[in-house]
C-alpha positions in Angstrom: 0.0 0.0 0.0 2.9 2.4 0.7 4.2 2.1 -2.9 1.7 2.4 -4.3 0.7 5.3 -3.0 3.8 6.6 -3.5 3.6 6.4 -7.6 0.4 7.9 -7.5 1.5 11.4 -6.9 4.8 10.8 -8.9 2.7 10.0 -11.8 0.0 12.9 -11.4 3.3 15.4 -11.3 4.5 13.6 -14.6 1.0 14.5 -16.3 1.1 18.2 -15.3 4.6 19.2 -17.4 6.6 17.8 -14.3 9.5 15.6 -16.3 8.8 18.1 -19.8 9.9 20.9 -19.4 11.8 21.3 -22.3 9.0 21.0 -24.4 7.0 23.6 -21.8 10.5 26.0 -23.1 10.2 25.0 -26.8 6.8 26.0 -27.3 7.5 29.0 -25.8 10.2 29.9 -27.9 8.1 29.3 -30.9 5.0 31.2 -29.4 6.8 34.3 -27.9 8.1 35.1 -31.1 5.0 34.4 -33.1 2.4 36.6 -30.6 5.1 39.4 -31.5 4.4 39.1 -35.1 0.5 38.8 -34.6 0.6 42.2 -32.4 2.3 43.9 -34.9 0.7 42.6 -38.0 -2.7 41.3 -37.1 -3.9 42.2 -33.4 -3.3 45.8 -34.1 -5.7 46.1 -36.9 -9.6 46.0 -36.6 -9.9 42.9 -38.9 -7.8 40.5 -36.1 -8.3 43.3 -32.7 -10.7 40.5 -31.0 -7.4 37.8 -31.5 -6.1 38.8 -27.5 -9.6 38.3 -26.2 -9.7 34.7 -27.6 -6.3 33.7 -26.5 -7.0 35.7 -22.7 -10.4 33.9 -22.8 -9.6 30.3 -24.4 -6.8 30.1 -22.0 -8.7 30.8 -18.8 -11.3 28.1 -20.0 -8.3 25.6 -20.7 -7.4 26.3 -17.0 -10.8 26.2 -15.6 -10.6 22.4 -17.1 -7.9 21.4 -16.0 -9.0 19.1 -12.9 -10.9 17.3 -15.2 -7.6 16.8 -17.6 -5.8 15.2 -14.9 -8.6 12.7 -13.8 -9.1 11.4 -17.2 -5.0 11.8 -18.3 -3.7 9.0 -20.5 0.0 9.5 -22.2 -1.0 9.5 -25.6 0.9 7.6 -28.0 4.6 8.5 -29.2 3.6 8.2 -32.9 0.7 10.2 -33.3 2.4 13.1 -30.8 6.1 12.3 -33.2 3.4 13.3 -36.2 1.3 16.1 -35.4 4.3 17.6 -33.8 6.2 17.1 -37.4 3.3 18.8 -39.0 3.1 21.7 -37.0 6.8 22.3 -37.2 7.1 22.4 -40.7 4.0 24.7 -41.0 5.7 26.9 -38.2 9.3 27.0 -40.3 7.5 27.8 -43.6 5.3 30.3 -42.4 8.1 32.0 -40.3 10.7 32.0 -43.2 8.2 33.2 -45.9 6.2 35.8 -43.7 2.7 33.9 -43.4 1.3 34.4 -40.5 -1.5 31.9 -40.8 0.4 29.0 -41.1 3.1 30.2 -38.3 0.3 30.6 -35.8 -1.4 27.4 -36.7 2.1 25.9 -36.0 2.1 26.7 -32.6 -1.3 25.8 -32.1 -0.6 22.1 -33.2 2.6 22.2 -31.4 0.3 22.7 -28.3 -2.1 20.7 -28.6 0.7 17.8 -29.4 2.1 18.8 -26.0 -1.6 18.2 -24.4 -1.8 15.2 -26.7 1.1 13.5 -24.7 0.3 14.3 -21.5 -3.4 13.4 -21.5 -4.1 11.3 -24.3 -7.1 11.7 -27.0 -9.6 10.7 -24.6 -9.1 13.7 -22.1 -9.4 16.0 -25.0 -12.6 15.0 -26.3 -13.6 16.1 -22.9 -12.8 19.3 -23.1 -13.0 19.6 -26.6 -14.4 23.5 -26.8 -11.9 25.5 -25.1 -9.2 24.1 -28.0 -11.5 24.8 -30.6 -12.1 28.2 -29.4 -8.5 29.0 -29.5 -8.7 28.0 -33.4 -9.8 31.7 -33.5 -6.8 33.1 -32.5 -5.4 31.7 -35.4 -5.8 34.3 -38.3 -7.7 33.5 -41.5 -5.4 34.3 -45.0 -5.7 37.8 -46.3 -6.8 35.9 -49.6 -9.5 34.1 -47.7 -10.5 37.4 -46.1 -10.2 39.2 -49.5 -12.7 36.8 -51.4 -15.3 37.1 -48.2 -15.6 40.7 -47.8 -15.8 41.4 -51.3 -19.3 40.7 -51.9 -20.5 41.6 -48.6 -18.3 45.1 -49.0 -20.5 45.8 -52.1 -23.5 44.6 -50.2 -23.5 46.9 -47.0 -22.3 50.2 -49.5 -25.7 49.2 -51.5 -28.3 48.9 -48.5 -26.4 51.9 -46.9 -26.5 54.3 -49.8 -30.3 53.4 -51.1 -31.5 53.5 -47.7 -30.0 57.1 -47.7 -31.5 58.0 -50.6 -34.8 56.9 -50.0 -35.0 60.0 -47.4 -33.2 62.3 -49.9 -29.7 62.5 -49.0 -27.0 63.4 -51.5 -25.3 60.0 -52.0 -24.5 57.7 -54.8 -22.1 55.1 -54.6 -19.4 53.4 -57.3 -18.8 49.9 -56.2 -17.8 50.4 -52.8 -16.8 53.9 -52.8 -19.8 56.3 -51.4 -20.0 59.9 -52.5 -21.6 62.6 -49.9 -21.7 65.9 -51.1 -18.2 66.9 -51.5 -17.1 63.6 -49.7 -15.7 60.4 -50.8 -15.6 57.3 -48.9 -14.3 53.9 -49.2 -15.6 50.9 -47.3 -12.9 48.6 -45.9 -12.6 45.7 -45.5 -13.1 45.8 -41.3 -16.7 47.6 -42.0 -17.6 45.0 -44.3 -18.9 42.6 -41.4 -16.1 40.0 -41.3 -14.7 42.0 -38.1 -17.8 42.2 -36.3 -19.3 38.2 -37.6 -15.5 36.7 -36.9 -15.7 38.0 -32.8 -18.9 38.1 -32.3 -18.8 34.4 -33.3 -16.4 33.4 -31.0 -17.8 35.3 -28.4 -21.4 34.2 -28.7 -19.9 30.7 -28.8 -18.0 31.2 -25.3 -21.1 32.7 -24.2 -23.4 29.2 -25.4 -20.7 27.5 -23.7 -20.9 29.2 -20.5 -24.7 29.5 -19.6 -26.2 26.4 -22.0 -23.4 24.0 -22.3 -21.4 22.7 -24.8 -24.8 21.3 -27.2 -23.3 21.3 -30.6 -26.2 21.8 -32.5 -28.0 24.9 -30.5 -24.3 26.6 -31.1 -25.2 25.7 -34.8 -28.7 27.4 -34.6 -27.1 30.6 -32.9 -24.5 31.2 -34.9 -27.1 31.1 -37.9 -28.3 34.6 -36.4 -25.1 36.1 -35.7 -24.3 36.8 -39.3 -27.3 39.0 -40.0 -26.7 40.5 -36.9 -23.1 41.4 -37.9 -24.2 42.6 -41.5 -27.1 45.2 -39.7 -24.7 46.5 -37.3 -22.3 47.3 -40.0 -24.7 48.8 -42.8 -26.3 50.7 -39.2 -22.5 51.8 -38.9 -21.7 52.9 -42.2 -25.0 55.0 -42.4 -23.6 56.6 -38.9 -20.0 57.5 -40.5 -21.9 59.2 -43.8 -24.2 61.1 -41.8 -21.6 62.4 -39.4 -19.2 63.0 -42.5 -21.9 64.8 -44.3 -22.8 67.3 -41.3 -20.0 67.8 -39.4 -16.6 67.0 -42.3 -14.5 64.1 -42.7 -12.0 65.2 -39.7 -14.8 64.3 -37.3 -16.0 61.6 -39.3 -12.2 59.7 -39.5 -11.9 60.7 -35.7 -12.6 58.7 -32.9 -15.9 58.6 -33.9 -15.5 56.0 -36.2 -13.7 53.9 -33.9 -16.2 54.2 -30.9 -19.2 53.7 -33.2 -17.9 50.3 -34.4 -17.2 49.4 -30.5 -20.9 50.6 -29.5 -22.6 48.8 -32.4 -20.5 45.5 -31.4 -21.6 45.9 -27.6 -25.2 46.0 -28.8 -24.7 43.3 -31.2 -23.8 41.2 -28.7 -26.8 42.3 -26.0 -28.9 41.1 -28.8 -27.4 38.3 -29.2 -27.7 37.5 -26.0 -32.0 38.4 -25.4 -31.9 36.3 -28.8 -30.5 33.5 -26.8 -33.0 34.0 -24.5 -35.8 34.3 -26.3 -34.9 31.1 -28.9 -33.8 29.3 -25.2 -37.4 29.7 -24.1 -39.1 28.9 -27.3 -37.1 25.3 -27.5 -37.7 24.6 -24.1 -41.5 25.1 -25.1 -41.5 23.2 -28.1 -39.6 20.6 -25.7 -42.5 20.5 -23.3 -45.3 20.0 -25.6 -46.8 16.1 -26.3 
């Protein structure tokens, strides 16, 4: 009885990084280096600003899991760890050496998860499954990808914006997705297209499922359905603000702060009606769910 419960602890200590700490200080010379390159190329820019939140938030969920790591840990196999690890280096090398940040970040995330992978086996992580997918956001889409995405929905949101204007009588015409005002001229980027706003609010709608209704796959699925629309509304509601203000007030004010803080306030109430949305569908299932 004494031994063995003397290799219990030994054993737990092995599962939590105890005898691998060299890989603990190789991942974070390939991640220290690689959140550099994201702050200066992708986290400072509207189109990636909500990759911080995801990493802060995915990592305090990982954490929050972690008891329930340990009691289900299982060294995974050599092999498969040998392989992903392989993968994820040469992704890592090749996107570090030819400047694409995509692949460099997604590097590090499957050098991670190769280092949970050996410590607690498959099965563990199919428990906690959600907070390593949610850290897949922090992992920046390719500019090509983004590109071909907001194209049509930048032409979308100019159209709606600009015939909604005129409908009242406003000065405004648009070409493509440039918008005249009066003597103005705007161009609609890429980070008022929607893909800012759908990308976090997403993720942060998904955290939020997690949190209050669990991790049910398929009511995530519905949810998410809604946030797109929601992200398109808040952005055409957005890019009718920044005209407006442009057209009585000049384009200083309008390429102020303003713009800035009108993207922030139309996220916040994106995602409070996402939330009574939740609600509201929550209550309608679990009336459906009642009935004979």
């Amino acid at each position: 009885m004494t031994t063995t419960a003397a290799r219990g602890p030994a054993r737990r200590l092995d599962l939590t990084f105890g005898g691998r700490w060299p890989l603990v200080l190789g991942l974070a010379a390939l991640a220290i280096p690689t959140m550099y390159s994201l702050a200066d190329q992708t986290w400072s820019r509207d189109t990636g600003a909500q990759g911080p939140i995801i990493l802060a938030t995915g990592g305090w969920l990982l954490w929050r899991q972690w008891p329930e790591l340990r009691r289900e840990a299982k060294p995974g196999r050599a092999s498969i760890t040998a392989l992903l690890l392989l993968i994820s280096l040469a992704a890592y090398v090749f996107g570090r050496a030819y400047d694409f940040i995509t692949l460099e970040a997604a590097g590090v995330y499957g050098a991670g998860f190769a280092m949970l992978y050996v410590n607690f086996g498959g099965r563990a992580l199919v428990k906690v499954w959600f907070p390593l997918f949610y850290l897949a956001f922090a992992v920046p889409a390719p500019s090509y990808v983004i590109d071909h995405l907001t194209a049509p929905l930048k032409q979308f949101v100019s159209m709606v914006a600009t015939n909604g204007l005129q409908s009242v009588g406003m000065p405004v015409s648009r070409q493509g997705v440039t918008i005249f005002i009066a003597q103005y001229q705007l161009l609609v980027e890429d980070a008022c297209s929607g893909m800012n706003s759908l990308t976090g609010l997403i993720a942060i709608s998904l955290l939020y499922i997690y949190l209050i209704r669990g991790s049910n796959i398929l009511y995530s699925l519905i949810l998410t359905f809604f946030v797109i629309p929601v992200a398109i509304i808040a952005n055409i509601i957005r890019i009718i603000f920044i005209i407006l203000i442009t057209y009585y007030f000049g384009d200083a004010v309008g390429q102020s702060f303003i713009h800035y803080a009108a993207g922030l306030f139309l996220f916040a109430t994106s995602l409070l009606f996402i939330f009574a949305l939740d609600r509201g569908l929550y209550r309608a299932i679990g009336r459906l769910g009642s009935r004979p």
